[in-house]
C-alpha positions in Angstrom: 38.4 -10.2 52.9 36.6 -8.3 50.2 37.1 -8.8 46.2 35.0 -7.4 43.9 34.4 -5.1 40.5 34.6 -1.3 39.6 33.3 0.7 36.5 35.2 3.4 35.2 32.5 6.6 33.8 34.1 9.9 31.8 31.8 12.5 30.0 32.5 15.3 28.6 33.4 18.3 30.9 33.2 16.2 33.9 35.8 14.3 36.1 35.8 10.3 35.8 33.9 8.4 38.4 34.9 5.1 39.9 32.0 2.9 40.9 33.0 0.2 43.3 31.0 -3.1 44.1 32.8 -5.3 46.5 31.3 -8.6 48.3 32.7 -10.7 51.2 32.5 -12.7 54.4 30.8 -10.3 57.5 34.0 -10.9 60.1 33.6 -9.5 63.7 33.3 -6.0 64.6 35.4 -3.5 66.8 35.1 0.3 67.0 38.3 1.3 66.4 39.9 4.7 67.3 38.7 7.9 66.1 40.9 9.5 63.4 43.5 12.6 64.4 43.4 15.5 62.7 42.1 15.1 58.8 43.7 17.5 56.0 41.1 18.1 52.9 43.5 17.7 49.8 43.3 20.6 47.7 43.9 18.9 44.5 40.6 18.5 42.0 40.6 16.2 39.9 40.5 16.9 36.2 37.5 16.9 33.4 37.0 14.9 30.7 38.5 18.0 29.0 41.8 18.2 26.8 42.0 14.2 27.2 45.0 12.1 24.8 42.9 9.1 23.4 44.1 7.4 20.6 43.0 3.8 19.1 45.7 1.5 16.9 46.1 -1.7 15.1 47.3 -4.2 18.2 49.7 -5.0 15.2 51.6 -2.1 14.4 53.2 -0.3 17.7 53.6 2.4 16.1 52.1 6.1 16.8 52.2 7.1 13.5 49.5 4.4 13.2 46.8 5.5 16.2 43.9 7.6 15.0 42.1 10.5 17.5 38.6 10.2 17.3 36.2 12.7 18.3 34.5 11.3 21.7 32.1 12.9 24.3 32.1 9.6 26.7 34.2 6.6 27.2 33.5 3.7 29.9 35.0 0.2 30.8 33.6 -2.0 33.5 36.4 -4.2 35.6 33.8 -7.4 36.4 34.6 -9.9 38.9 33.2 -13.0 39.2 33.1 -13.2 42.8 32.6 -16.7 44.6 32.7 -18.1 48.1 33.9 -21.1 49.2 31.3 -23.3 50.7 31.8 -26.0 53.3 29.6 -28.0 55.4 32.0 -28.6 58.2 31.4 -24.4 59.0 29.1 -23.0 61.0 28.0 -20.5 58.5 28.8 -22.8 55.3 31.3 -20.7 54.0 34.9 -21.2 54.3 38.3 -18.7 53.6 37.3 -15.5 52.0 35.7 -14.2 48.6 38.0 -15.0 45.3 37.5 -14.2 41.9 36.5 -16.9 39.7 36.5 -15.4 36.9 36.6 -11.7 35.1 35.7 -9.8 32.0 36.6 -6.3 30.5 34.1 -4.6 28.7 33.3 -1.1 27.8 31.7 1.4 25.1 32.9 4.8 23.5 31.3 7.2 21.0 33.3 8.3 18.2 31.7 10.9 15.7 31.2 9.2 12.1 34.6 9.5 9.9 35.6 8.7 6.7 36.4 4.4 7.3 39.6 5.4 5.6 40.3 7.8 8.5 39.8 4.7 10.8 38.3 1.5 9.9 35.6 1.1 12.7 33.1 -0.9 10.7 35.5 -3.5 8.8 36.8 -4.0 12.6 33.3 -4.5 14.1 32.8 -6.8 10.5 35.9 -8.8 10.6 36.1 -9.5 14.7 39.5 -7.9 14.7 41.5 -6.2 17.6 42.7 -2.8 18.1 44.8 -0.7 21.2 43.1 1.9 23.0 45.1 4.8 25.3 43.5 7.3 27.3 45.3 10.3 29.5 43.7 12.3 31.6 44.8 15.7 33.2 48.3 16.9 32.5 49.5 18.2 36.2 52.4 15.9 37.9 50.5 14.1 40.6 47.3 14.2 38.9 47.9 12.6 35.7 46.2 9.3 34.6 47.0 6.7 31.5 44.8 4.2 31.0 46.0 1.1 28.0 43.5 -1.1 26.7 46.1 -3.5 24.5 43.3 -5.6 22.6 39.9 -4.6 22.2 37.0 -5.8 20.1 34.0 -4.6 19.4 30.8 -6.1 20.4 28.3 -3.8 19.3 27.6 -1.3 16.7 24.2 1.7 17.0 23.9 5.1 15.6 23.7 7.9 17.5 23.2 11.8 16.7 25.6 14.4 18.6 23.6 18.0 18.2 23.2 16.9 14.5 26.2 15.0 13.9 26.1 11.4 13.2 28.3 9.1 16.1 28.6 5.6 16.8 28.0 4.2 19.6 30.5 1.8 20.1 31.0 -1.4 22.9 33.3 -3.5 23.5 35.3 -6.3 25.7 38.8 -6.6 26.3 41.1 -9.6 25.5 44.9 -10.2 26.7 47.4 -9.7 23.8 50.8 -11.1 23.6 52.0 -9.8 20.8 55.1 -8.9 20.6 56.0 -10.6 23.9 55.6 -8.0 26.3 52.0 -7.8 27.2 50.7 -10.7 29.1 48.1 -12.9 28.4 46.0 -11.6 31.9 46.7 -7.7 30.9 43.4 -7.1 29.5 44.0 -3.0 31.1 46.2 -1.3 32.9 46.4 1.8 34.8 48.9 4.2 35.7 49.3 7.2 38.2 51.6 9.4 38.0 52.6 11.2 40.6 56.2 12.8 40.2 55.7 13.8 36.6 52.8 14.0 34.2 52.6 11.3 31.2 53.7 13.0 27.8 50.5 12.3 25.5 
């Protein structure tokens, strides 16, 4: 079997991509059957436009706490370690399938320049401490995606100019949080799909 990574891309006006990067064992081949009849959905998926992102304190839950910056791209990269299991005793060397040793969440954002009392980018990027970050995107039932980021910290801190307005350019890796009991440890991100109803931002 295959294990492997996948990076996450939205910019402004366009939809998100999904980059895939998967490594494994080469198993024997058969041509399999050709597929029937093959339906093009006529769903499209929807822009970086009209998006719900909010960042928090991982301390306080509650929404009267998140701030809404002003962002024109957002990434995270899902990164696998990916290892085989090596054995002499095989005639290829390898033994069982590919596993993942090991994993980090990472990712970058660029908010326009506020006020720190608006948000306090800086004294978080200063102090090593966490915050939330939730993303939606689209609004249509079956075509509605959230995306929670529970503790985030960021790892890097650059200027950047937006048509004449100052941003940062943000990045940052992803951490488990347990705070309040509810979030694992493991749940660095999580995504959801929604398919019978849209998420309400």
């Amino acid at each position: 079997g295959c294990r492997g990574s996948v990076t996450f891309t939205a910019n402004l006006g366009e939809p998100m991509y999904m980059d895939f990067e998967f490594r494994g064992l080469i198993s024997s081949i058969a041509d399999g059957a050709l597929s029937g009849t093959v339906t093009p959905t006529a769903v499209v998926p929807p822009s970086f436009l009209e998006i719900g992102y909010t960042v928090g304190r991982d301390t306080d839950l509650t929404v009267s706490d998140e701030h809404e910056p002003c962002i024109n791209s957002w990434s995270l990269e899902y990164r696998n370690e990916i290892s085989i299991e090596r054995c002499a005793a095989s005639t290829d060397g390898t033994r069982g399938a590919a596993f993942a040793s090991g994993r980090s969440v990472t990712g970058s954002f660029d908010p326009s320049v506020r006020p720190e009392n608006s948000y306090p980018f800086l004294d978080l990027y200063r102090n090593g401490e966490t915050f939330r970050q939730r993303l939606t995107l689209g609004s249509t039932a079956g075509n509605s995606f959230h995306m929670s980021v529970p503790a985030t910290q960021l790892t890097s801190e650059g200027a950047g100019d937006r048509n004449g307005l100052a941003t940062r350019d943000l990045q940052w890796s992803a951490s488990g949080r347990n705070y309040d009991a509810v979030d694992g440890e493991d749940r660095e991100f999580t995504l959801s799909y929604h398919q019978a109803s849209a998420f309400t931002r």
